[in-house]
VOPAGU-2260 file (C-alpha; in pm, 1 decimal, decimal comma):
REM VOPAGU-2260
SITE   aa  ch    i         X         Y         Z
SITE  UNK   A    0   11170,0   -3251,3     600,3
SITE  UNK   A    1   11278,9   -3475,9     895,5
SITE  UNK   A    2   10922,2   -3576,4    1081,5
SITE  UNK   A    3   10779,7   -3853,5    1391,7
SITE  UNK   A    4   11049,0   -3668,9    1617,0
SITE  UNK   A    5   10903,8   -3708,4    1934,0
SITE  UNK   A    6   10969,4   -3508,8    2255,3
SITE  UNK   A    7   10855,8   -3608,9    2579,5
SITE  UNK   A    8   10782,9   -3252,2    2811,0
SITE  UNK   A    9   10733,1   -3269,2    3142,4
SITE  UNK   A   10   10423,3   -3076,6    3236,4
SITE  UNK   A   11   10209,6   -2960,9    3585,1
SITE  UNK   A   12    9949,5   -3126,9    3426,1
SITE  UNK   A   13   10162,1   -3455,3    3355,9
SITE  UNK   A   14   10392,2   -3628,4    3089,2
SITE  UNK   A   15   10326,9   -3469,8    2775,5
SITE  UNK   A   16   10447,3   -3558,5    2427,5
SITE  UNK   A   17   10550,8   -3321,5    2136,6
SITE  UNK   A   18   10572,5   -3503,2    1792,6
SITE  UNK   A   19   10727,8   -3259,4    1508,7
SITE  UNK   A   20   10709,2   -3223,7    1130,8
SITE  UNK   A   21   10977,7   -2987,8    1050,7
SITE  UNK   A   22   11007,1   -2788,0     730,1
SITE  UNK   A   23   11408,3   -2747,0     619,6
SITE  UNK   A   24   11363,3   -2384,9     601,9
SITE  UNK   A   25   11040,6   -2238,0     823,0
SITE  UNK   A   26   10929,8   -1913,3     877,8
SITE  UNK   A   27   10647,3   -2023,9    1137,8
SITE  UNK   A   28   10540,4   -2333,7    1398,2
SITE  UNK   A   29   10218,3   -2455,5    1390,8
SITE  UNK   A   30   10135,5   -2592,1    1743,9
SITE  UNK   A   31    9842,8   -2812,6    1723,2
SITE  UNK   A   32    9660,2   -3074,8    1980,5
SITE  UNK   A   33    9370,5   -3268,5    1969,6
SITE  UNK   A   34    9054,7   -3304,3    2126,8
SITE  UNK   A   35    8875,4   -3450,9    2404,0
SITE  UNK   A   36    8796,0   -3835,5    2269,3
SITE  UNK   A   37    9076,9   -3833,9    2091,1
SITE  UNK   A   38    9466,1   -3831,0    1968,8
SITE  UNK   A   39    9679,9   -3686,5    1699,3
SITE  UNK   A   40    9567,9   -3939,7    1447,4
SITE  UNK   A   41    9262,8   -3755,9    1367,8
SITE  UNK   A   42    9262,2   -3700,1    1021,6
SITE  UNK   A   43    9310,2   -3323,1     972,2
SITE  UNK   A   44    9629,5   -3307,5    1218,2
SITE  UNK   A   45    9750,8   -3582,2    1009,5
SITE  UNK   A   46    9633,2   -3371,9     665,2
SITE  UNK   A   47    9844,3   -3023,1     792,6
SITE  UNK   A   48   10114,6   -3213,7     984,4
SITE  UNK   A   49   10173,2   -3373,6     606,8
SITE  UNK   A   50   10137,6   -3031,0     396,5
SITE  UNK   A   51   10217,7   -2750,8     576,6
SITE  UNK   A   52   10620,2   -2842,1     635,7
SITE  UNK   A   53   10616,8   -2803,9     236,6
SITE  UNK   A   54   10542,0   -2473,6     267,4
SITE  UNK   A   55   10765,1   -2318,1     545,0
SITE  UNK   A   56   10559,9   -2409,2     825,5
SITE  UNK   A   57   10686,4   -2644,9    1146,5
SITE  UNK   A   58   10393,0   -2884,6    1249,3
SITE  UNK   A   59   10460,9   -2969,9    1654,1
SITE  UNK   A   60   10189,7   -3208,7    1723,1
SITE  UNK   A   61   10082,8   -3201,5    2090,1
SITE  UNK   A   62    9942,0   -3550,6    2318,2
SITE  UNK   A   63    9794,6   -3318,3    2635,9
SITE  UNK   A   64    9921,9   -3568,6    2939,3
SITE  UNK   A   65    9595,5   -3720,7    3005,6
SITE  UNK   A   66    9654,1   -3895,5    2658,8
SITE  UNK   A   67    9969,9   -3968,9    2696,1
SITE  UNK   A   68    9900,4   -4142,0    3029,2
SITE  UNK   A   69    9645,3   -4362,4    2840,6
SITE  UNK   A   70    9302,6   -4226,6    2964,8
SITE  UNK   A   71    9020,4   -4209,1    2779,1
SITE  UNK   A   72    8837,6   -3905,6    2872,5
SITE  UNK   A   73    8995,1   -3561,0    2936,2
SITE  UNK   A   74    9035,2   -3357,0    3202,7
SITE  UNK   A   75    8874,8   -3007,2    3305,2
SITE  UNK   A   76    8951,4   -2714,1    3079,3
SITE  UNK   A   77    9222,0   -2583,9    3339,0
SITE  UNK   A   78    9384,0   -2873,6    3326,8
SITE  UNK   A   79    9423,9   -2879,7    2939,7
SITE  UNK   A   80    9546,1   -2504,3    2975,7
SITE  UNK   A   81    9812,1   -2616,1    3238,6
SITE  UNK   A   82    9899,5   -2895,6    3000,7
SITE  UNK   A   83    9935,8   -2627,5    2685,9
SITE  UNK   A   84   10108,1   -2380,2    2905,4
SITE  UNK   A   85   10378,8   -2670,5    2998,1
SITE  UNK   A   86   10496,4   -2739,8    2622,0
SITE  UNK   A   87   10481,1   -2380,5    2517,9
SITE  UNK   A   88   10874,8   -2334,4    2578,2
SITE  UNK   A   89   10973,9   -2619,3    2399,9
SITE  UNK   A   90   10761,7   -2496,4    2099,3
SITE  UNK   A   91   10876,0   -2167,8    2122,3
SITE  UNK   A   92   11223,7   -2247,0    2144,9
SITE  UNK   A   93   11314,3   -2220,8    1753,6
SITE  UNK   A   94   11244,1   -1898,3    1811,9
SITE  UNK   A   95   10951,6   -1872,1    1540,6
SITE  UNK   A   96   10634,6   -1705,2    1572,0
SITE  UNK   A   97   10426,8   -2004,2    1693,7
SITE  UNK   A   98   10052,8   -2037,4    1576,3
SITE  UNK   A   99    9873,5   -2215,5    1883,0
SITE  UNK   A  100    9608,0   -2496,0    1740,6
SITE  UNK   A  101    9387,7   -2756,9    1788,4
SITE  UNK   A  102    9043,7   -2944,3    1757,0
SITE  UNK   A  103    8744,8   -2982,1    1920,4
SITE  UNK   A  104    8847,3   -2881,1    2283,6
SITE  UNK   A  105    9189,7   -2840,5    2192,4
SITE  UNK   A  106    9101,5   -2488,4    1998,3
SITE  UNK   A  107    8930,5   -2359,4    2293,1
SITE  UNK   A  108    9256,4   -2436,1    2521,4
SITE  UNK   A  109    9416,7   -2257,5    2185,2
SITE  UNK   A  110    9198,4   -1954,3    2239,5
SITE  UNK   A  111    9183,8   -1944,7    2609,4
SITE  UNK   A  112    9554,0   -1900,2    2616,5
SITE  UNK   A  113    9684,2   -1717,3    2262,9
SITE  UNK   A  114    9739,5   -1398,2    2425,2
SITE  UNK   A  115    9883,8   -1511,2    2743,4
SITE  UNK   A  116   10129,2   -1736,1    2561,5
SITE  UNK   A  117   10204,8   -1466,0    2304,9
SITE  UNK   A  118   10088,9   -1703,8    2054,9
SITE  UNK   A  119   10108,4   -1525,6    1654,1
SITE  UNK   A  120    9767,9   -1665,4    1598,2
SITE  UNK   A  121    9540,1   -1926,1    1621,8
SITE  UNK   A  122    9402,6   -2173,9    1415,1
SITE  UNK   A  123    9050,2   -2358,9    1556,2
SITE  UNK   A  124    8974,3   -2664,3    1386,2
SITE  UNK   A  125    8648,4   -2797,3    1430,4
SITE  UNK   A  126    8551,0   -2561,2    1734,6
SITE  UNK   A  127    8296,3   -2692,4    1993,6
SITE  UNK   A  128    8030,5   -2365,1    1964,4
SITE  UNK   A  129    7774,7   -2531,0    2183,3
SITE  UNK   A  130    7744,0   -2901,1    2319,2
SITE  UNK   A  131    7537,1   -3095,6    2021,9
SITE  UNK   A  132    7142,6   -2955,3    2075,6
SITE  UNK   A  133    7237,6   -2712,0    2334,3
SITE  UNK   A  134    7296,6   -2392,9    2125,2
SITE  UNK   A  135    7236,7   -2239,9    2428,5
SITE  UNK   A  136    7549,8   -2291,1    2614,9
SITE  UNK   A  137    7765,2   -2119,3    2388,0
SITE  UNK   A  138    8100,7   -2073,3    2394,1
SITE  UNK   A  139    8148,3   -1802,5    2180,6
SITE  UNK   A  140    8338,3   -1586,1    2434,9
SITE  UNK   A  141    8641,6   -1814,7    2446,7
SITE  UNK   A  142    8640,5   -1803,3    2092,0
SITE  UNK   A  143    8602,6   -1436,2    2066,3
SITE  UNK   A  144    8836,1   -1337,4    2327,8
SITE  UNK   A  145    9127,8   -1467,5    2169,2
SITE  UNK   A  146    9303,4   -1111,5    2132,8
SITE  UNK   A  147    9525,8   -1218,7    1777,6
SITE  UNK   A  148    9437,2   -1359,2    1406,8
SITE  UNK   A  149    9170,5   -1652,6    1448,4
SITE  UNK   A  150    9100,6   -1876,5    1144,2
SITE  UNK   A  151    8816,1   -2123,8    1218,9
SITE  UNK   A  152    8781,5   -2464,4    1011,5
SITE  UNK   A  153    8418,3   -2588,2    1036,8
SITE  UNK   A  154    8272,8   -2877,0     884,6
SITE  UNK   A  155    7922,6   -2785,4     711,6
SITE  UNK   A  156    7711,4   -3025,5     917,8
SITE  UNK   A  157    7920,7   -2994,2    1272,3
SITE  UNK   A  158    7675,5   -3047,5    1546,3
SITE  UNK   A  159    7874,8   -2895,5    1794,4
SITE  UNK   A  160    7819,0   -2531,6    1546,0
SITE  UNK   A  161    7729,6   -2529,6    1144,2
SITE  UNK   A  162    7953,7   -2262,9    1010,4
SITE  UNK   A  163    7573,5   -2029,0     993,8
SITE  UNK   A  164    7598,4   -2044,3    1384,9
SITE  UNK   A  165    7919,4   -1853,3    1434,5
SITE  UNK   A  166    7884,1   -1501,3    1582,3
SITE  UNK   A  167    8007,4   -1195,6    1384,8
SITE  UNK   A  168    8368,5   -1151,2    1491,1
SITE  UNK   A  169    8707,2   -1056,4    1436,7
SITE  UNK   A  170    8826,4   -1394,3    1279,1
SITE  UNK   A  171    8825,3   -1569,5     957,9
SITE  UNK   A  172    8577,2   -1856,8     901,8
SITE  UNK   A  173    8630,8   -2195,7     643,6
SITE  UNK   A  174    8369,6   -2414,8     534,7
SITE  UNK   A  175    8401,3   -2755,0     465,5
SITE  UNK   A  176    8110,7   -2851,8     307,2
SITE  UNK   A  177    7932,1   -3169,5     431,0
SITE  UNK   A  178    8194,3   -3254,2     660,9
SITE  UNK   A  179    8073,6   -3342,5    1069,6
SITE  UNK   A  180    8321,5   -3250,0    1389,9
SITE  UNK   A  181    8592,7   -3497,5    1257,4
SITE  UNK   A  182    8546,9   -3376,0     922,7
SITE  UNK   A  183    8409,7   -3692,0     773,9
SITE  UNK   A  184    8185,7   -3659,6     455,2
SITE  UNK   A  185    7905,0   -3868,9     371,9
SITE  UNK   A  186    7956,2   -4100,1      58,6
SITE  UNK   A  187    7632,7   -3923,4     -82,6
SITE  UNK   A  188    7833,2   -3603,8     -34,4
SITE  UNK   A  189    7958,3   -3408,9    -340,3
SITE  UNK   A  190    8317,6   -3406,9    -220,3
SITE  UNK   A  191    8502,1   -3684,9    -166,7
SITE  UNK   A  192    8739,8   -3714,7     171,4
SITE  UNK   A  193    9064,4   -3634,3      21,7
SITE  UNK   A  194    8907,6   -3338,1    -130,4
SITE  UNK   A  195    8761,8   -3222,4     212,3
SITE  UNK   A  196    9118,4   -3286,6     373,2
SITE  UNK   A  197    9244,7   -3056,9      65,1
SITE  UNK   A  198    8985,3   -2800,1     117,6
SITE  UNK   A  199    9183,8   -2777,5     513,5
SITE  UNK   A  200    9525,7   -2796,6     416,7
SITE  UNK   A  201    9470,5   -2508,8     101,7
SITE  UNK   A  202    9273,5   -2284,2     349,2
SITE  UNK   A  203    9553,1   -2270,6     622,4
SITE  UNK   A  204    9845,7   -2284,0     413,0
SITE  UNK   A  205    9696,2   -1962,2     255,0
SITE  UNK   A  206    9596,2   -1785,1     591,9
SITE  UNK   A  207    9964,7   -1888,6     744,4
SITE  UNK   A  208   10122,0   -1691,2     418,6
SITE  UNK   A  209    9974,3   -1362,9     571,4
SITE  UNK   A  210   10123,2   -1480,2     914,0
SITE  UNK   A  211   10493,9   -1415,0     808,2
């Protein structure tokens, strides 16, 4: 496995920055970005980007431009999805089926685009149901909409959606137990972190087996 190969893409959006994890023999890319506060170093990017080459599956993780550029806040939704729609060809180019990912509000630029892209599936880690408190403002549609395979990772005490908050739907739904929006666990908690990470990894190495 040859990984930290970065590729810088020029976007509409910006300078955008591809860093892959390639698996000597895969059958699938997994295309995943982060969120809005923060970068690929978040722990469960780093969990799959380690794993999933092991089992046949290409991890290309994604800096959207407005990280690359240094900025600490993200831009407008349509900005992220002209930012995702700029790397798409260099992800693509393998010539894979490519799974389109992310956290937080990177797996609602994920969803907002799958079908567009022509994107295998998607995989939503840690998505943003509502803002935290405001169950009201859901964004269930975006989720919903999607139009291929959806699995959802949710930590069990997200406030931005508990795993009990998620609408029926066509799309598969993982718990990880305890675990908040960046899937941290609580000392107190009955898992520790690595197991939490392992409960991720196990979950969407499974669900990518039925991908191809």
């Amino acid at each position: 496995m040859t990984s930290d190969v970065s590729e810088i893409i020029e976007t509409d959006a910006g300078t955008a920055r591809i860093t892959w994890h390639r698996a000597k023999q895969a059958r699938l890319v997994l295309t995943v970005s982060h969120g809005a506060g923060g970068g690929i170093e978040a722990r469960d990017l780093q969990a799959l980007a380690t794993v999933l080459p092991g089992h046949g599956v290409s991890v290309a993780l994604v800096e959207q431009p407005w990280r690359v550029a240094g900025k600490k806040v993200a831009p407008a939704p349509k900005t992220l999805d002209v930012g995702w729609r700029g790397i798409w060809p260099a992800v693509a180019k393998p010539g894979l089926p490519v799974v389109s990912g992310g956290r937080s509000a990177g797996a609602r630029v994920a969803c907002r685009t799958a079908t567009e892209l022509g994107a295998a599936a998607v995989l939503a880690l840690s998505f943003p149901l509502h803002p935290p408190g405001k169950p009201e403002k859901s964004r269930a549609g975006e989720l919903l909409g999607a139009g291929v395979p959806t699995l959802v990772v949710q930590g069990g005490n997200d406030p931005f959606g508990k795993p009990a908050e998620f609408p029926e739907g066509d799309f598969e739904l993982a718990e990880v137990p305890y675990g908040d929006h960046g899937f941290a666990v609580p000392k107190r908690a009955e898992i520790g972190q690595e197991q939490a990470l392992e409960i991720i990894t196990g979950r969407v190495v499974e669900w990518t087996r039925t991908l191809g």
